[in-house]
N, C-alpha and C positions, 0 to 999 in steps of 0.2 A: 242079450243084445249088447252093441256096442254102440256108441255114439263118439263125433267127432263135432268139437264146438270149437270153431275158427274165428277171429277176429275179423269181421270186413275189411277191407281194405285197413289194414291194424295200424299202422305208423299214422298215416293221413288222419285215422279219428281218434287216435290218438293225441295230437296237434290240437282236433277240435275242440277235447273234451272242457280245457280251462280257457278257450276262445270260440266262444258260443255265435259270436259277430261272424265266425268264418265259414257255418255253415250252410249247405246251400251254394257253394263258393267254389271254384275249382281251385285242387289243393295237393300239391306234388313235392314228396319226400328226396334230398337228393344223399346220395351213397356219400362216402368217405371222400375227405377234401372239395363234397360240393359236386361230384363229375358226371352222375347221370340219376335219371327218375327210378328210384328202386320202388316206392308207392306212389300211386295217383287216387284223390276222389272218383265217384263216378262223375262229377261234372268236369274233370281234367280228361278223363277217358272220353268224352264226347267231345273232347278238344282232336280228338287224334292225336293226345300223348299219349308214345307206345313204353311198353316195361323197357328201363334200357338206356332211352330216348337221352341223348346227350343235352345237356344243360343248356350250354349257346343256340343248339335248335329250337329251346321252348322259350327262351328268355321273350320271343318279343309279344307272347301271350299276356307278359305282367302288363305290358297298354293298353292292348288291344281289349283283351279278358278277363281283368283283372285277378290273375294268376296269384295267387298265395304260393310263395316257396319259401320251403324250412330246409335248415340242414337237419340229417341225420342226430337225432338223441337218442342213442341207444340206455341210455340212466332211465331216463322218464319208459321208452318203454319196456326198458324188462321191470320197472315197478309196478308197472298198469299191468303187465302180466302176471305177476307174483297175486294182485291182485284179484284177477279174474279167477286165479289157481283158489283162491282162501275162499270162493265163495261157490266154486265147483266143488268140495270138497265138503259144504254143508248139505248138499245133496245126493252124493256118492263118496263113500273110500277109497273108491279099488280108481285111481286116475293115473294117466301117464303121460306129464306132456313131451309133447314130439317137436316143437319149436317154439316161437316164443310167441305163435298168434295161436299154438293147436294144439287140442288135447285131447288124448282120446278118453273115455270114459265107461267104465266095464257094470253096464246096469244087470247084471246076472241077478237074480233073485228078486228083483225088485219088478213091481208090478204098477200097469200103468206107465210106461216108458216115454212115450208121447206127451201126455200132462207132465210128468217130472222134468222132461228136458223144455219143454213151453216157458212152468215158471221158472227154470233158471234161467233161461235168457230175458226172460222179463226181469227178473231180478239183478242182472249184470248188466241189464240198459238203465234200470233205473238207479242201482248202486254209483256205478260208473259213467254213466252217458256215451257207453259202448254197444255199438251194433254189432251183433255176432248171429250167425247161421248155424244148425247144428243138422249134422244126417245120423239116421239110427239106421242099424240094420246089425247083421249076422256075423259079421266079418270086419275086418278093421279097411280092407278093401274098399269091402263094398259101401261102407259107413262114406269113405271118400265121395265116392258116388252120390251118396243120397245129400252128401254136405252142397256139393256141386248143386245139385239139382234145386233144392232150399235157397243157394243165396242167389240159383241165376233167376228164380220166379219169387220173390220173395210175394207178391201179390194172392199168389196162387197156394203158396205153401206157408207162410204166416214167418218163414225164413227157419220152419222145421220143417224135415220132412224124414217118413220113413218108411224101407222097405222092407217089405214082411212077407212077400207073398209070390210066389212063382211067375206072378203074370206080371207086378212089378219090377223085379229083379229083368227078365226080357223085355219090358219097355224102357228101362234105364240102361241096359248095356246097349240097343238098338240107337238112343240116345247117343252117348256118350261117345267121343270121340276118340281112336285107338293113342293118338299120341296124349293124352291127358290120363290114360292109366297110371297109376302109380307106381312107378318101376319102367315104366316104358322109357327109354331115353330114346334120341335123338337117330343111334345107330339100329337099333331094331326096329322102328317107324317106320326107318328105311325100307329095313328088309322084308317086314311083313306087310308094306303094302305093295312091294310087286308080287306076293303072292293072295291079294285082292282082299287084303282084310284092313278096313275101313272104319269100323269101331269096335267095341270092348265084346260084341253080341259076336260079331264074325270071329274075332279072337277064341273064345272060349268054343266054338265049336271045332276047332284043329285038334288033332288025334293027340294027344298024352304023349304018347312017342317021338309024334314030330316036334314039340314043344320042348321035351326032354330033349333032341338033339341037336335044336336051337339054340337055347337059355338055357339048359340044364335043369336043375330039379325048381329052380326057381320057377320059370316058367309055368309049371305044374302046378306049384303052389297060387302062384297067379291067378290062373285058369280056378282051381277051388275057391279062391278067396271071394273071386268077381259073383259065381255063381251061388255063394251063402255062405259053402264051408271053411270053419273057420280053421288058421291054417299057424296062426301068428296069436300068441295067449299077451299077457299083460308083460312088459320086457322093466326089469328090472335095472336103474342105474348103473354104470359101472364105470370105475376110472377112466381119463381118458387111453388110448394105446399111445398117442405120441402129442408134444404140443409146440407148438410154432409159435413165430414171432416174424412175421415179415412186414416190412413196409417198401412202399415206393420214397424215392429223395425228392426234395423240393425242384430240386432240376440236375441233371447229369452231372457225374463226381468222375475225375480222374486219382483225386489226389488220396491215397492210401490213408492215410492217418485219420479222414473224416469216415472213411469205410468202416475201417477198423475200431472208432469208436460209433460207430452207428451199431456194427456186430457186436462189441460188448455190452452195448445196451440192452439188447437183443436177448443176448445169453443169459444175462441176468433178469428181465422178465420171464424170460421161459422158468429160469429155475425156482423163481417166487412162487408159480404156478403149479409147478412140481413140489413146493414144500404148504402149500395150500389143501392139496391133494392125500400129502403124505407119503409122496411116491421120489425115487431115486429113477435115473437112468443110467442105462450103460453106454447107448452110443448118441454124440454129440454131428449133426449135419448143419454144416454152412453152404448157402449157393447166393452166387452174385449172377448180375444178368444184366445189358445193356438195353436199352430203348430200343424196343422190335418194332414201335413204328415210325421210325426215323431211318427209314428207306436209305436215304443218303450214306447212312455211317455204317461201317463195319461191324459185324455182330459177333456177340460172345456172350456164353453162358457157359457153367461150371458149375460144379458141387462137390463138396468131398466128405466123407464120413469116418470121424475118430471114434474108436473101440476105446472108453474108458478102463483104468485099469481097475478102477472099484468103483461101485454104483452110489453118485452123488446128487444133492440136489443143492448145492455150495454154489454159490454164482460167481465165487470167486475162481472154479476148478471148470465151470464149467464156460466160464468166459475165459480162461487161462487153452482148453483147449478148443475153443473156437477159433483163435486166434491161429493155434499151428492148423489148422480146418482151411480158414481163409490164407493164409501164406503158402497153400499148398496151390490154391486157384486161381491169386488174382495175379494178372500181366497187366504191368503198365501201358498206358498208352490206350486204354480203351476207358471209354466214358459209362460208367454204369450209374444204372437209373434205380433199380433195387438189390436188395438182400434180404437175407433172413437166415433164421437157426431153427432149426425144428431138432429135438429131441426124442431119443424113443426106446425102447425096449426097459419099460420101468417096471420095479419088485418094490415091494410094501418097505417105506424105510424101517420099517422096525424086523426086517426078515434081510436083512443085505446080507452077502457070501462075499469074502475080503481076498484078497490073492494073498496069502503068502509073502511072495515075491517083491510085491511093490507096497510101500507106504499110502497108508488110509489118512487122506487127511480129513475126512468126512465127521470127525467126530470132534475136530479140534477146530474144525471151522462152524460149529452149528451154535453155540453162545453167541456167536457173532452175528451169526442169519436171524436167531432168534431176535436177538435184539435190533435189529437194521429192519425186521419187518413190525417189530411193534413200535419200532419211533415213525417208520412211514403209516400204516394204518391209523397212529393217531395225529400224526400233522401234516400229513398227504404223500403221495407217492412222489417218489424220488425225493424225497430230501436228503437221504442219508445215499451218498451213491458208493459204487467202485473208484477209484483213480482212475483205469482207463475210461470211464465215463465223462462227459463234458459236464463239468457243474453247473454251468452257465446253462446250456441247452437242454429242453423238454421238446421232445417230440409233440407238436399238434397239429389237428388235422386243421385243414380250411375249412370254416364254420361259419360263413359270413351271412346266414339266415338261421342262426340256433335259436332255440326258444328256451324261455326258463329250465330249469329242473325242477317245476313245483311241487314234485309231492316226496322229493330225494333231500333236496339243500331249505335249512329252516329260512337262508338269507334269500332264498330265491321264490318262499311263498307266495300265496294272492296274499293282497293285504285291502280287508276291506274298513273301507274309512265311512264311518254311520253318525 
């Protein structure tokens, strides 16, 4: 059997857990710089806050409802996660998490599946003061399914639930709604419901074939997954394939030289991440983009991609060719509102192939990386920067409802006074 143990509503109780006054409370998470509700409580969602729901639409619930809003801590929750991981792990080995509220978990050999996944969520509400739901079943799929079902009836289901049995499996897919399958996106919702399928039950009964000439093999696997078999085994980590670095500006930039040190900031976090990893690249992408919903102004977006001639993770080389990246794109006279570097096609730094042709600086610049990442690791990031980097300036987001870091920063602990 497989099981999936999701975080309720993760960020929101998250918030709660070292402000015990808040529960009971309606309580919404806002995304990056503040801009929209990416968590809500269930007492916010009975507000008519939807997933999404832009900031200034809810603000005047803080009078009315008295609405709790936080910004965005992503510190506090990937440590409550790492957490919940240290304690799912006293119960099972074989675990995979899939985000930072989900894990799935491979109960193969162990007996008793239902009591084993009960006390760990008992054990993770009482460790943590975290509410979590878990679905068991056959497939990693359909484990989705049986999670769904657990946290929509928690009454009913003790916020476990599990299916095991053919007549559950067809009352859960009859259940469940076709656009909340896993893998179902937006454009296939479309399409398969003008051919009258409605939920996950209608779905699995279309012919193999038509499915295959739909979705491809994927769908196939779908279709097995939904109905038990399993399709998808335990996925094993792996490097990233490319990594990015994009931000929006504080408000619309004409003037080149703030681009162009906003990109080299850019260039050089990506390559930190790449020398974190262990990994080089060979080809460096810059794209700039104006404000698309500034209807008024004239629109422009671009991107362009340099072939490195030896694969680095130097932020000096790989801000060096970001720079001829962006001089390739940007025109004057347009106002752009972001940018970003994404990086890709990476080989193990310790397996790099050098041209010939062209000088390697990759080896003459890596004393240097080394030690610019062990002076920032221990006295905070960015202190040691580039030149084309602004010394003065740190990028940060708008956080004007952040709460502590209390279980990351020792300055930022509860401090109880007895």
């Amino acid at each position: 059997m497989i099981a999936l143990i999701d975080g309720n509503n993760f960020y929101a109780s998250c918030e709660r857990i070292f402000r015990p006054d808040w529960r009971e409370k309606p309580l919404i998470v806002l995304s990056n710089n503040d801009g929209c509700a990416i968590a809500r409580s269930n007492e916010a969602k009975a507000l008519g806050i939807a997933m999404g729901e832009p900031y200034f639409k809810v603000k005047q619930f803080e009078k009315t409802h008295g609405l709790i809003v936080r910004s965005a801590n992503f510190v506090l929750y990937g440590d409550i996660s790492n957490r919940v991981v240290q304690i799912v792990r006293r119960y099972c080995n074989d675990i995979e998490p899939y985000s930072i509220d989900e894990s799935f978990i491979f109960l193969d050999g162990y007996s008793d599946p239902m009591g084993r996944m009960r006390n760990l969520r008992e054990k993770v509400f009482r460790g943590l003061d975290l509410p979590t739901s878990i679905g068991i079943a056959e497939s990693k799929t359909l484990a989705k399914v049986a999670n769904k079902i657990a946290k929509k009836y928690p009454d009913r289901t003790g916020t476990v639930y599990m299916i095991d049995t053919p007549a559950k499996i067809e009352a859960a897919l009859k259940w469940f709604p076709l656009e909340d399958i896993w893998g179902v996106g937006r454009r296939y919702y479309e399409r398969f419901k003008k051919f009258g399928v409605h939920n996950a039950w209608d779905f699995c009964q279309l012919p193999d074939d038509f499915l295959r000439d739909e979705m491809g093999i994927l769908g196939v696997r779908m279709k097995k997954e939904l109905l038990g078999e399993r399709q998808y085994q335990m996925t094993i980590p792996e490097p990233k394939k490319n990594i990015s670095t994009t931000r929006t500006f504080d408000k619309a930039r004409e003037d080149y030289n703030y681009i162009w040190e906003r990109v080299s900031t850019y260039a050089s976090e990506c390559a930190r991440k790449m020398r974190e990893q262990g990994s080089c690249c060979k080809h460096v992408t810059v794209f700039i983009t104006t404000d698309r919903y500034r209807l008024t102004d004239t629109q422009y977006s671009d991107s362009f991609t340099i072939t490195l001639p030896n694969p680095s993770n130097s932020s000096i080389e790989i801000s060096e060719y970001a720079k001829k990246a962006l001089d390739k794109i940007f025109i004057p006279g347009f106002s752009y509102r972001k940018a970003g570097v994404i990086t890709g096609t990476f080989v193990p730094e310790n397996e790099r192939m050098t041209s010939m042709f062209d000088e390697d600086h990759h080896e003459k610049h890596k004393p240097i990386m080394q030690a610019m990442d062990r002076i920032n690791n221990k006295l905070g990031t960015h202190k040691v920067k580039l030149a084309s980097m602004d010394i003065q300036k740190t990028w940060k987001m708008e956080q004007k409802h952040l709460s502590p870091k209390y279980s990351t920063t020792f300055y930022e602990a509860i401090i109880l006074k007895a």
